[in-house]
PyMOL Python script that loads the backbone (N, CA, C, O; Angstrom):
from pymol import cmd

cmd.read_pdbstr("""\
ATOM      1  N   UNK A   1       1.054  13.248   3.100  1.00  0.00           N
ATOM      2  CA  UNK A   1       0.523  13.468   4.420  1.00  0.00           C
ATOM      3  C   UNK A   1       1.675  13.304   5.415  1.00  0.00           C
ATOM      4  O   UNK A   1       1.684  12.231   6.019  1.00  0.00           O
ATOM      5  N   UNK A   2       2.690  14.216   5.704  1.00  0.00           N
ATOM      6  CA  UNK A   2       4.021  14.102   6.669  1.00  0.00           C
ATOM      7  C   UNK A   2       3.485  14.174   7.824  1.00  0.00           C
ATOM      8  O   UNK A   2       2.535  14.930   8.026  1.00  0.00           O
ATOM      9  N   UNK A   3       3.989  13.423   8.742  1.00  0.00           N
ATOM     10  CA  UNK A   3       3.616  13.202  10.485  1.00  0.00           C
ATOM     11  C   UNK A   3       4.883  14.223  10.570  1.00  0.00           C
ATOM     12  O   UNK A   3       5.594  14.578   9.630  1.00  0.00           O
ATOM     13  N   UNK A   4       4.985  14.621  12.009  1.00  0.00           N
ATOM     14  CA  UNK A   4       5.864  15.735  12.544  1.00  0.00           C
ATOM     15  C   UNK A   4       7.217  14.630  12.558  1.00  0.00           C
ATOM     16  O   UNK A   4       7.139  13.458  12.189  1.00  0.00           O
ATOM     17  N   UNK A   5       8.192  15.157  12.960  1.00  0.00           N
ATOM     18  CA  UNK A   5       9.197  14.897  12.503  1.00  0.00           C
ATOM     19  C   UNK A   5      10.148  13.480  13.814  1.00  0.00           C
ATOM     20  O   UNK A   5      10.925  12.528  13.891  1.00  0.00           O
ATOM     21  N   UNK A   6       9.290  14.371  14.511  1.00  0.00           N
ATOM     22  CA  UNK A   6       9.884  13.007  15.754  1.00  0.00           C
ATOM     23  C   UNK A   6       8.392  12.327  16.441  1.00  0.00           C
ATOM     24  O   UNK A   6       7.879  12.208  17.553  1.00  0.00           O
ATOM     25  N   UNK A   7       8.112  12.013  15.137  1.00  0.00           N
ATOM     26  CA  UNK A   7       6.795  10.306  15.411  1.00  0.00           C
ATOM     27  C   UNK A   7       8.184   9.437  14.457  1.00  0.00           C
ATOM     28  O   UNK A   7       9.067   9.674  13.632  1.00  0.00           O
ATOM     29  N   UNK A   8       7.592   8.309  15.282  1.00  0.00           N
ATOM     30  CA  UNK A   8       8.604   7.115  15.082  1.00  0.00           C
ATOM     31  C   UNK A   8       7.652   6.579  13.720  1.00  0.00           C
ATOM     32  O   UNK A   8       8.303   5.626  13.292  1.00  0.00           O
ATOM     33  N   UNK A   9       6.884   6.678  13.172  1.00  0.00           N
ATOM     34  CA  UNK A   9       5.897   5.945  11.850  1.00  0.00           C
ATOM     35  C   UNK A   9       5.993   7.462  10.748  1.00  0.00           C
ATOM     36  O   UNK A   9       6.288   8.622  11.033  1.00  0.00           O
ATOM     37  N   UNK A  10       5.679   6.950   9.695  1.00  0.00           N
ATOM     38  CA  UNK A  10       4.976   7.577   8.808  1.00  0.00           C
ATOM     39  C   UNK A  10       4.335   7.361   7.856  1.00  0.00           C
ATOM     40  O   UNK A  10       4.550   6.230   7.421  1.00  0.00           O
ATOM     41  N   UNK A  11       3.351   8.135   7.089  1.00  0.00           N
ATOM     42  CA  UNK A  11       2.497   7.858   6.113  1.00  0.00           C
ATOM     43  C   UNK A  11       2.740   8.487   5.063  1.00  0.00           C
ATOM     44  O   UNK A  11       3.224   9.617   4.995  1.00  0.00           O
ATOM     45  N   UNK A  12       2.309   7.552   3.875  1.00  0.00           N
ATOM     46  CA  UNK A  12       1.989   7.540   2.674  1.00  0.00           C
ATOM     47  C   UNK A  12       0.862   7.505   1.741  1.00  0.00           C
ATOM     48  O   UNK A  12       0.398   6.401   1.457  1.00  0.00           O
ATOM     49  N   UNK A  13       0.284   8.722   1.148  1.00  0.00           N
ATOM     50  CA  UNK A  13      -0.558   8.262  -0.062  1.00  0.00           C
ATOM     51  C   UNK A  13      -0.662   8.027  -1.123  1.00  0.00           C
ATOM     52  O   UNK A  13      -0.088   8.749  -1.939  1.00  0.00           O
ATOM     53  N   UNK A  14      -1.445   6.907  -1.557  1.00  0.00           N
ATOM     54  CA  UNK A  14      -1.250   6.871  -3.001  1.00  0.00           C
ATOM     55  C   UNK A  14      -2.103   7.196  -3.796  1.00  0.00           C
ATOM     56  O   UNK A  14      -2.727   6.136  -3.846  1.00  0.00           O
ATOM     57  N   UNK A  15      -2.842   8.160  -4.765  1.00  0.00           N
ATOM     58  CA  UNK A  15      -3.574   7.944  -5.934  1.00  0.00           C
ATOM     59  C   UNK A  15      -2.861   7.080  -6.746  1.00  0.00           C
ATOM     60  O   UNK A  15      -1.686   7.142  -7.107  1.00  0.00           O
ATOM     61  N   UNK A  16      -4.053   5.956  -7.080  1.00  0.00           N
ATOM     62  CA  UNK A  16      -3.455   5.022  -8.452  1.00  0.00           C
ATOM     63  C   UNK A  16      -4.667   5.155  -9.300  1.00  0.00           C
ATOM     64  O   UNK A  16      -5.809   5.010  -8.865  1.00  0.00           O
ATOM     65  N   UNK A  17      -4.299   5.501 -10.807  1.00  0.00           N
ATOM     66  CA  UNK A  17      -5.526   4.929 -11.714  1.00  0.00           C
ATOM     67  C   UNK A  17      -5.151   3.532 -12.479  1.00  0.00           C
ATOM     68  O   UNK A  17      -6.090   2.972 -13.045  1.00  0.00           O
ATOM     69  N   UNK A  18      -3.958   2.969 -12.541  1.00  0.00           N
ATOM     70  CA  UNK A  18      -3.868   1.951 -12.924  1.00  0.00           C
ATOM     71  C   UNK A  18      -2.334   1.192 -12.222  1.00  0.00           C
ATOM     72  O   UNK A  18      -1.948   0.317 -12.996  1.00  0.00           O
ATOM     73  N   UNK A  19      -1.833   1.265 -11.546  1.00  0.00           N
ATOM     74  CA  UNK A  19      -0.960   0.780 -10.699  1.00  0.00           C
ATOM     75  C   UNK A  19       0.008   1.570 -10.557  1.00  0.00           C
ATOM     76  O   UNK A  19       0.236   2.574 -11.233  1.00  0.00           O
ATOM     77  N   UNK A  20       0.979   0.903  -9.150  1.00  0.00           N
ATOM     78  CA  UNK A  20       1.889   1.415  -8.576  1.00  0.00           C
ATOM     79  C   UNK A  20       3.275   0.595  -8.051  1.00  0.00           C
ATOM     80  O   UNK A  20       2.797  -0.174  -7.217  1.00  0.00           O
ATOM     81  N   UNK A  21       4.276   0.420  -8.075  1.00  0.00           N
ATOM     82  CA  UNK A  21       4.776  -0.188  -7.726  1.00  0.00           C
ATOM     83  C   UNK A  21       5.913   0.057  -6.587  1.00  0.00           C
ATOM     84  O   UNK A  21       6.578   1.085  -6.717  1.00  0.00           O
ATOM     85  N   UNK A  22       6.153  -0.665  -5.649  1.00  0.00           N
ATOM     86  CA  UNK A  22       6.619   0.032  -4.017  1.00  0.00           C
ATOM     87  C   UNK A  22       7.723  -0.941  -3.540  1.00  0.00           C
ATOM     88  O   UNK A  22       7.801  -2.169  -3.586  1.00  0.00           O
ATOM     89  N   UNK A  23       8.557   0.026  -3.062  1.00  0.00           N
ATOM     90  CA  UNK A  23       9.928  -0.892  -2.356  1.00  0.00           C
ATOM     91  C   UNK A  23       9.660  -1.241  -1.173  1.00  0.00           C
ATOM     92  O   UNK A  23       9.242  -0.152  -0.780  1.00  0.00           O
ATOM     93  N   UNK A  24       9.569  -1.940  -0.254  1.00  0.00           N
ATOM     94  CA  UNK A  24       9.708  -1.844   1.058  1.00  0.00           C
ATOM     95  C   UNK A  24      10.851  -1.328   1.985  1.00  0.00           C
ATOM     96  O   UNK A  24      10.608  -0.849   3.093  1.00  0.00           O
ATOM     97  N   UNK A  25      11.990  -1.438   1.526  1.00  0.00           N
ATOM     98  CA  UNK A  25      13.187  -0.566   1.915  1.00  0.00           C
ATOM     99  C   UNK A  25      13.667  -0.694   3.486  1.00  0.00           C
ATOM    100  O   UNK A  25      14.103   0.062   4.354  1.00  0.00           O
ATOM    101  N   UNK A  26      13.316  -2.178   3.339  1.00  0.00           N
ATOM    102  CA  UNK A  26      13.747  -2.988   4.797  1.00  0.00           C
ATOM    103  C   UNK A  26      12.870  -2.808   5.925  1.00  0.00           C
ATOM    104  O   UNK A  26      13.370  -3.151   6.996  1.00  0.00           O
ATOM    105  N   UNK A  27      11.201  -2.174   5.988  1.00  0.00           N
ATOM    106  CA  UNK A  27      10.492  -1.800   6.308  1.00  0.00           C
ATOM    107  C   UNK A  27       8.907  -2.543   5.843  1.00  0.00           C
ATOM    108  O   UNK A  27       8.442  -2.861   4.748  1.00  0.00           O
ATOM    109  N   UNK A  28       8.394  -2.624   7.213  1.00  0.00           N
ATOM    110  CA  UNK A  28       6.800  -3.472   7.453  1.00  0.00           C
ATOM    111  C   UNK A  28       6.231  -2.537   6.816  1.00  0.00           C
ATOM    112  O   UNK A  28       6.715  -1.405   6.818  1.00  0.00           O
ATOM    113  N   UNK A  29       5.194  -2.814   6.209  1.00  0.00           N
ATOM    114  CA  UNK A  29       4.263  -1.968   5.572  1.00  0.00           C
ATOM    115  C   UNK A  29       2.694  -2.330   6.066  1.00  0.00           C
ATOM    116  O   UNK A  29       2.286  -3.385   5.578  1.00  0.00           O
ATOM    117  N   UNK A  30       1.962  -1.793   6.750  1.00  0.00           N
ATOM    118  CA  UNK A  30       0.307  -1.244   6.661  1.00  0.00           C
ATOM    119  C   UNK A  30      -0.327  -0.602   5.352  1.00  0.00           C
ATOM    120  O   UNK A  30       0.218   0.312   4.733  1.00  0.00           O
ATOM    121  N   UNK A  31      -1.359  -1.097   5.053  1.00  0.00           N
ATOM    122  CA  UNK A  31      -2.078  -0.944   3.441  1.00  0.00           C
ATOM    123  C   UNK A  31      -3.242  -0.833   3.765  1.00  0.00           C
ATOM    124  O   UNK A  31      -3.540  -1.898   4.305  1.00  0.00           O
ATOM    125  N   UNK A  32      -4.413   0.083   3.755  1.00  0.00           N
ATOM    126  CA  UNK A  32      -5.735   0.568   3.352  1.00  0.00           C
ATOM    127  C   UNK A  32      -5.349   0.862   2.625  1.00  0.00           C
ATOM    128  O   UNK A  32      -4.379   1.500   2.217  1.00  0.00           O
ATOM    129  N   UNK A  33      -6.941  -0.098   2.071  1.00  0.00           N
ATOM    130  CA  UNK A  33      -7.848   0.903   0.980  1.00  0.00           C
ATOM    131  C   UNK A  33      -9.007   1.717   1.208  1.00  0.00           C
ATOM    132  O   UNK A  33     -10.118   1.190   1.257  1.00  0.00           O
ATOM    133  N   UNK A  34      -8.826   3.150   1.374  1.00  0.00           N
ATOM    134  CA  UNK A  34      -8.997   4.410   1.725  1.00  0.00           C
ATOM    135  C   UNK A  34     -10.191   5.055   0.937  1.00  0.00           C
ATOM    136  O   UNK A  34     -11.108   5.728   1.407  1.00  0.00           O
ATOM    137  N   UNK A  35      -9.950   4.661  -0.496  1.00  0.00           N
ATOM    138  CA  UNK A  35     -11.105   5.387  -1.658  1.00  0.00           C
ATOM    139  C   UNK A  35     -10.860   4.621  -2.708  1.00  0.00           C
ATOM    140  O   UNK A  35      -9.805   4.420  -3.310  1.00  0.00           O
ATOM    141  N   UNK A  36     -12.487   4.000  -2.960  1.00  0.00           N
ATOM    142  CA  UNK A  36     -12.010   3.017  -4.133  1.00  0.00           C
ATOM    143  C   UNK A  36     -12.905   1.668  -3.974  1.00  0.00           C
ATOM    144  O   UNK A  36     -13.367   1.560  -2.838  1.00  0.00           O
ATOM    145  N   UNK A  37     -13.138   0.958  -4.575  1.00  0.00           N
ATOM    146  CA  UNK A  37     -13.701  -0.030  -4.502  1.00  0.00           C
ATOM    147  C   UNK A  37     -12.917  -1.408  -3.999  1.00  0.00           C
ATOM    148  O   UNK A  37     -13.080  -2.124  -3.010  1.00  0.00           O
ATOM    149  N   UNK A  38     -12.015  -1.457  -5.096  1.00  0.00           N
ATOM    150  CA  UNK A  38     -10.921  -2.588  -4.995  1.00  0.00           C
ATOM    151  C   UNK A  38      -9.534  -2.672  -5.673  1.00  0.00           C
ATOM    152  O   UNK A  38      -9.218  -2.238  -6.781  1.00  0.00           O
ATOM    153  N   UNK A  39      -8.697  -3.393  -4.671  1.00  0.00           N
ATOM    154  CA  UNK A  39      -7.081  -3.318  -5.268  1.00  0.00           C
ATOM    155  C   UNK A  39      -6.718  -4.510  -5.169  1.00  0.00           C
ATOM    156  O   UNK A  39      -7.075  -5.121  -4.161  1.00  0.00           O
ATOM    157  N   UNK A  40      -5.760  -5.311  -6.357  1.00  0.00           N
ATOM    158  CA  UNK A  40      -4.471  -6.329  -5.884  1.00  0.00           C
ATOM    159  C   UNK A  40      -3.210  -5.570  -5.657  1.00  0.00           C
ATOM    160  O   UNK A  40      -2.750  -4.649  -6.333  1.00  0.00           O
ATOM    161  N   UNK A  41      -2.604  -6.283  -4.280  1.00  0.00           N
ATOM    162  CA  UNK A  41      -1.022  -6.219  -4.154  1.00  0.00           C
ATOM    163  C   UNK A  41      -1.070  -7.595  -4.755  1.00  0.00           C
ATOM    164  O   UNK A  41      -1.925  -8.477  -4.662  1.00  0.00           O
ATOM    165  N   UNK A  42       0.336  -7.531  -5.541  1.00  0.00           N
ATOM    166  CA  UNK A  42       0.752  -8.554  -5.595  1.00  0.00           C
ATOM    167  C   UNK A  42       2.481  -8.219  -5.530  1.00  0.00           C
ATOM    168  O   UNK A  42       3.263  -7.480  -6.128  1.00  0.00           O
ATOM    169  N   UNK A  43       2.527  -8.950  -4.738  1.00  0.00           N
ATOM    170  CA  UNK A  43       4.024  -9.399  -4.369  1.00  0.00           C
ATOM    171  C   UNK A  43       5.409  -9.550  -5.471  1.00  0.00           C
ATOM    172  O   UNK A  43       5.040 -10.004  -6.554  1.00  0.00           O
ATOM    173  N   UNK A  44       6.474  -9.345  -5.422  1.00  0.00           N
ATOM    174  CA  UNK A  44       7.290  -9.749  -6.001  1.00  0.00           C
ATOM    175  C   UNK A  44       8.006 -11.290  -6.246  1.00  0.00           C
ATOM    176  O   UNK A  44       8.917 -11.629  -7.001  1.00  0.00           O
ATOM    177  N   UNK A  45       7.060 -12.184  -5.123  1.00  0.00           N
ATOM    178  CA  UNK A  45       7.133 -13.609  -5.627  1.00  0.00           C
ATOM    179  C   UNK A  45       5.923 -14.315  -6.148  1.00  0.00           C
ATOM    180  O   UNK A  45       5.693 -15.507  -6.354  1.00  0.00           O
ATOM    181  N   UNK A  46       4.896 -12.728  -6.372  1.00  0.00           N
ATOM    182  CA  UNK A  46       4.118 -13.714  -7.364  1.00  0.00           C
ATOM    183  C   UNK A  46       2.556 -13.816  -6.512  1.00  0.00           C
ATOM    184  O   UNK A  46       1.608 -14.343  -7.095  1.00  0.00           O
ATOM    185  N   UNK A  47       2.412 -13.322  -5.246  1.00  0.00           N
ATOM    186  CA  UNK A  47       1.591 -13.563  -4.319  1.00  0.00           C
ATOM    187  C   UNK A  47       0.596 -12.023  -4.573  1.00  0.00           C
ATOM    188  O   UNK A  47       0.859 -10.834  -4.392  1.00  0.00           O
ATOM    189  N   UNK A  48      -0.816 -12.866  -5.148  1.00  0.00           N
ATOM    190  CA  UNK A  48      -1.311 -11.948  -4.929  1.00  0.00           C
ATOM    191  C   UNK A  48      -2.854 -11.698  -3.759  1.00  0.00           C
ATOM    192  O   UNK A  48      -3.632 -12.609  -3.473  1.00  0.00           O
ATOM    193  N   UNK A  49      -2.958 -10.329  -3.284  1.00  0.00           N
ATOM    194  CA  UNK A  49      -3.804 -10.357  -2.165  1.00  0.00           C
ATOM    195  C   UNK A  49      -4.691  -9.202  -2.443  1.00  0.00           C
ATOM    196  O   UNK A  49      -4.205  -8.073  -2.511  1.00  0.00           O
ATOM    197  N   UNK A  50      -6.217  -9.451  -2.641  1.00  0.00           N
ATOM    198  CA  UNK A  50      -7.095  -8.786  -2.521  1.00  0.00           C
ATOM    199  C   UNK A  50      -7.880  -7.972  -2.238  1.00  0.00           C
ATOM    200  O   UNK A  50      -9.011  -8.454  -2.188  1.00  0.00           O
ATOM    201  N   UNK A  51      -7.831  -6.779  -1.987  1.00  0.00           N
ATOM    202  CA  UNK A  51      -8.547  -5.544  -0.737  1.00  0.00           C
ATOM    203  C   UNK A  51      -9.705  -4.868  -1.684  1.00  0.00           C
ATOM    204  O   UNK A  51      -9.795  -4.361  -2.802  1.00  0.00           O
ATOM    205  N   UNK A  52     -10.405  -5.124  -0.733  1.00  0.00           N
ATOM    206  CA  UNK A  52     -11.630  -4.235  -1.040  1.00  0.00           C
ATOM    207  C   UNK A  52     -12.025  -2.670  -0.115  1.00  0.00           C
ATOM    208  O   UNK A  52     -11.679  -2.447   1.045  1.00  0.00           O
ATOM    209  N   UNK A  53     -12.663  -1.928  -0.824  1.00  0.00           N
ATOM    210  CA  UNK A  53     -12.766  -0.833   0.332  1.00  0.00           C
ATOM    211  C   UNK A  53     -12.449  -0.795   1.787  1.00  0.00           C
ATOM    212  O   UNK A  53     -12.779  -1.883   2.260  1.00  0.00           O
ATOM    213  N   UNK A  54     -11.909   0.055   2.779  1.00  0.00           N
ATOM    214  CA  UNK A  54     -11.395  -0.220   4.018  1.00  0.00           C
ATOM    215  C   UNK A  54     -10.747  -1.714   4.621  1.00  0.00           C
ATOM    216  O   UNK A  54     -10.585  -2.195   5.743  1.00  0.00           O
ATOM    217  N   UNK A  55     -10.533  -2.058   3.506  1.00  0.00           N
ATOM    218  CA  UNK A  55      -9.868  -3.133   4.400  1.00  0.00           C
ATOM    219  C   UNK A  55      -7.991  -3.119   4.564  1.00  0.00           C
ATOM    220  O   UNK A  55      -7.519  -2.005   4.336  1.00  0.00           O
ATOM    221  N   UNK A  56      -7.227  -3.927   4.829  1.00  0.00           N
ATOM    222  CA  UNK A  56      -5.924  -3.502   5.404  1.00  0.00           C
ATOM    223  C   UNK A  56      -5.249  -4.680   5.472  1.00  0.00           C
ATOM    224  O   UNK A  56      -5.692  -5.662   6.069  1.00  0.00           O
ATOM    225  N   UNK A  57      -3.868  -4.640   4.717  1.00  0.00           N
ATOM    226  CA  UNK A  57      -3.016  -5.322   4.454  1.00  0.00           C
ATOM    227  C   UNK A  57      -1.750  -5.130   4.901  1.00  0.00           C
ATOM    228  O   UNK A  57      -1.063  -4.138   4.656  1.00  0.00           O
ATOM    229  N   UNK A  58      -1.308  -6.436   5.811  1.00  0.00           N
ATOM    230  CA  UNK A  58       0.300  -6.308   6.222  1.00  0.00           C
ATOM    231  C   UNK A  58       1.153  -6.763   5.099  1.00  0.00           C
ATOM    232  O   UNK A  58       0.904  -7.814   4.508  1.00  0.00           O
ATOM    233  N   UNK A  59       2.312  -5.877   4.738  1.00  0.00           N
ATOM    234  CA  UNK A  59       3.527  -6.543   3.691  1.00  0.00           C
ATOM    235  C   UNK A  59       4.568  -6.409   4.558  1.00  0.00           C
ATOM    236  O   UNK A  59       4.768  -5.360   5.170  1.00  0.00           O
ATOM    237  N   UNK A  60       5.260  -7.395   4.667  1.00  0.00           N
ATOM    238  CA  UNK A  60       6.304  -7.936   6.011  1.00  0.00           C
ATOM    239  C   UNK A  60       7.427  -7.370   4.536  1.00  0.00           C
ATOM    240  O   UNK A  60       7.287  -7.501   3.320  1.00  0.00           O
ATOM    241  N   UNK A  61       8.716  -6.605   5.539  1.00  0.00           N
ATOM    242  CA  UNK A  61       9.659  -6.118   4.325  1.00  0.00           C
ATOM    243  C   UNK A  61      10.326  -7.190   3.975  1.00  0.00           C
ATOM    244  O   UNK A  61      11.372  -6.707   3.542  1.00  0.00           O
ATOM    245  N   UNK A  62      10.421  -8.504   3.864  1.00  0.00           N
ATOM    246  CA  UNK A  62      11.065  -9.917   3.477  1.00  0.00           C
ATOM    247  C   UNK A  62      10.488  -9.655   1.879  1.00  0.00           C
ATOM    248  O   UNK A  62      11.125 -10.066   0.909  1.00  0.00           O
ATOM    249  N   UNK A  63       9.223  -8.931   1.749  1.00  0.00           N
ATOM    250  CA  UNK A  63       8.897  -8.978   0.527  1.00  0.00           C
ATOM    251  C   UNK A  63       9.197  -8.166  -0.674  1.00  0.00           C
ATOM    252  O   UNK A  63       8.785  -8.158  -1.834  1.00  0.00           O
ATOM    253  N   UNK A  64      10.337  -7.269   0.230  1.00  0.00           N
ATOM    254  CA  UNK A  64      11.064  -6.143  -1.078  1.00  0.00           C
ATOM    255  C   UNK A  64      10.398  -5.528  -1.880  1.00  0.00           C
ATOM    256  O   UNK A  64      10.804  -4.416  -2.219  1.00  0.00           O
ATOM    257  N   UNK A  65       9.201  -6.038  -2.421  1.00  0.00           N
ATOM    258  CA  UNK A  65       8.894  -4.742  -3.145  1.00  0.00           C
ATOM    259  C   UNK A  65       7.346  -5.929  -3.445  1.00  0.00           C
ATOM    260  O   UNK A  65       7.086  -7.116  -3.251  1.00  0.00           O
ATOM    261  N   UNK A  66       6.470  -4.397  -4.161  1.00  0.00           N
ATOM    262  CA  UNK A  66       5.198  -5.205  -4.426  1.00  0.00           C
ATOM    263  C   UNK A  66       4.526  -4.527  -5.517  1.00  0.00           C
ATOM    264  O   UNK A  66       5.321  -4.015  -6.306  1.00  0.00           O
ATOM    265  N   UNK A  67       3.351  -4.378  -5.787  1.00  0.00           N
ATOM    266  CA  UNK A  67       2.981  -3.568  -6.747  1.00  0.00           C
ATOM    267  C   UNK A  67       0.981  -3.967  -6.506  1.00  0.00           C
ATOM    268  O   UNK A  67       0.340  -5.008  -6.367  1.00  0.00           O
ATOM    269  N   UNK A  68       0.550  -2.186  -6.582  1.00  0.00           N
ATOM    270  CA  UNK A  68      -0.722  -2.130  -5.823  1.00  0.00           C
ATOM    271  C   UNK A  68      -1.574  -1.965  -7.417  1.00  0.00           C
ATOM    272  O   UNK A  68      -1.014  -1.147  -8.148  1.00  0.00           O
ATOM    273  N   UNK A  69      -2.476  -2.442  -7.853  1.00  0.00           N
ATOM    274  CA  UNK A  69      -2.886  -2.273  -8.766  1.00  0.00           C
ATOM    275  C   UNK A  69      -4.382  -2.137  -8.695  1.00  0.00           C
ATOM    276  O   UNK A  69      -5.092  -2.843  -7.979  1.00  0.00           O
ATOM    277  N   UNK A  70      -4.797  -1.211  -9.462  1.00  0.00           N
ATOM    278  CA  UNK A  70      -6.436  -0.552  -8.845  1.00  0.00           C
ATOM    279  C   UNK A  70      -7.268  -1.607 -10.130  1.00  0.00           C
ATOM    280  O   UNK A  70      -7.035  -1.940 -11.292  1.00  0.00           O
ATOM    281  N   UNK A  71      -8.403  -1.867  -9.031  1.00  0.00           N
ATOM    282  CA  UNK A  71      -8.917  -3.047  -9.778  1.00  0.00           C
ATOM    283  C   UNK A  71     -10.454  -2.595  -9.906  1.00  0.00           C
ATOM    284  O   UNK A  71     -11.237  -3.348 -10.484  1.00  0.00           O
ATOM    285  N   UNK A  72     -10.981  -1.123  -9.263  1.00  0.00           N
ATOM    286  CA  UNK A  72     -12.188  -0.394  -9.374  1.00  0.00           C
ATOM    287  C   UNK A  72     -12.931   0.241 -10.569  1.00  0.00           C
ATOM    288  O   UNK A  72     -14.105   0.572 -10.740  1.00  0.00           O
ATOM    289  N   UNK A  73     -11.374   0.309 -11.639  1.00  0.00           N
ATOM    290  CA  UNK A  73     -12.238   1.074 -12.902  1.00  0.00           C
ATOM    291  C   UNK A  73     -12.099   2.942 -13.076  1.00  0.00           C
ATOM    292  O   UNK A  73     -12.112   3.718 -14.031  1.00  0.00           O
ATOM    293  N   UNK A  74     -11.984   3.059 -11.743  1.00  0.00           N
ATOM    294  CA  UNK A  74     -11.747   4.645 -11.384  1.00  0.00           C
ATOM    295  C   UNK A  74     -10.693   4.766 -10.282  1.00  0.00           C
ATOM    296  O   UNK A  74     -10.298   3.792  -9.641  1.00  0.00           O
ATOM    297  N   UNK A  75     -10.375   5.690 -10.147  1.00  0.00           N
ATOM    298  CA  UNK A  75      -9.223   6.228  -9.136  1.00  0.00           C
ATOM    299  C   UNK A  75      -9.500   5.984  -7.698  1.00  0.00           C
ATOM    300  O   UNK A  75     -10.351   6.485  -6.963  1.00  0.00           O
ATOM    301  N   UNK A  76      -8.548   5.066  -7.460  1.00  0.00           N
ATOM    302  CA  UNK A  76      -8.128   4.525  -5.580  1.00  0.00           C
ATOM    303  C   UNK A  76      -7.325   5.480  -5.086  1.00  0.00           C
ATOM    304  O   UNK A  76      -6.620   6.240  -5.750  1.00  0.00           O
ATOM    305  N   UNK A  77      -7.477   5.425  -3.447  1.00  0.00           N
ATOM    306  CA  UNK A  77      -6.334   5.581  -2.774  1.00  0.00           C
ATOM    307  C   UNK A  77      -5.777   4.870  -2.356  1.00  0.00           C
ATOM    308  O   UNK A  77      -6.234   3.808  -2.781  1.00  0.00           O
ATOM    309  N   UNK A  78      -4.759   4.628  -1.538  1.00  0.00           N
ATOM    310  CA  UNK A  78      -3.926   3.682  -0.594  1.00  0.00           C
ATOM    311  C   UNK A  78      -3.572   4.143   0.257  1.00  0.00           C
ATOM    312  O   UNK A  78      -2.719   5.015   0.090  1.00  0.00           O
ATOM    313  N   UNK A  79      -3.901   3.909   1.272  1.00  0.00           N
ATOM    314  CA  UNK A  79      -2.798   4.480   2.714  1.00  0.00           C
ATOM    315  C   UNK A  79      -1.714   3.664   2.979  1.00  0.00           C
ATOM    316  O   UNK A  79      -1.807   2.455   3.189  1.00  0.00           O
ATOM    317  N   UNK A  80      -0.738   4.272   2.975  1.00  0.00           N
ATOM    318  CA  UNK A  80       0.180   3.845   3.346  1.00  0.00           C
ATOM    319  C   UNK A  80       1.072   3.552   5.032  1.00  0.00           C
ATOM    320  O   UNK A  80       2.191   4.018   4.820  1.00  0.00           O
ATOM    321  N   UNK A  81       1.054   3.137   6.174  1.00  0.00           N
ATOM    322  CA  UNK A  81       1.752   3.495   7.442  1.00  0.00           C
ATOM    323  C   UNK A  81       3.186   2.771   7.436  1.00  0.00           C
ATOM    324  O   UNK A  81       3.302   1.739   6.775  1.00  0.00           O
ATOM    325  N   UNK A  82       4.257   3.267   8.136  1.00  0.00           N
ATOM    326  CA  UNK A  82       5.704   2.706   8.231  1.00  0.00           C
ATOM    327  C   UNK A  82       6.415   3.138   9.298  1.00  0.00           C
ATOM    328  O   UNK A  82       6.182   4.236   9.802  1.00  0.00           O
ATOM    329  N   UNK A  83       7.376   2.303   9.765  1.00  0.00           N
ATOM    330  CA  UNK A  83       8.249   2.974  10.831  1.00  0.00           C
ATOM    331  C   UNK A  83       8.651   3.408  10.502  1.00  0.00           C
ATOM    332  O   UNK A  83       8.099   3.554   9.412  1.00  0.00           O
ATOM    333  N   UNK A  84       9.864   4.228  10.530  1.00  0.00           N
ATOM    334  CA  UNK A  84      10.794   5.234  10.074  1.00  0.00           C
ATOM    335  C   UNK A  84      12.033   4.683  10.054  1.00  0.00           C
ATOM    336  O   UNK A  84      13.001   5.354   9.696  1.00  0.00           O
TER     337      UNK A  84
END
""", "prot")
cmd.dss("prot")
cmd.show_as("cartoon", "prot")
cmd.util.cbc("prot")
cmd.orient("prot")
């Protein structure tokens, strides 16, 4: 889903049927869950955080990388938002 080229954010989607794993790349991250019942992020120190349908998760980029794992049984989405 590309925003035009001079918006300062952009987005990301994810289909996951069984996980995903994501850099932050010195960059805040915004997280819906978009389609789907339920997901864990869990963090690269081990921290994990819970989302259920529409709900929305900040990953501060201190956390380098994370990994979204679909916890519904069937195929999630994720939205992804970022600065650029």
């Amino acid at each position: 889903m590309p925003t035009h080229r001079n918006h300062s954010y952009d987005i990301h989607r994810y289909k996951i049927n069984s996980s995903v794993d994501v850099m932050t790349e010195g960059k805040c991250h915004v997280l819906n869950l978009v389609e789907g019942e339920s997901a864990d992020v869990v963090t690269r120190a081990g921290e994990t955080f819970h989302l259920n349908y529409a709900e929305t998760l900040v990953v501060s980029a201190a956390a380098l990388s994370y990994r979204i794992v679909n916890t519904s049984g069937h195929e999630i989405m994720m939205v992804k938002a970022f600065m650029k």
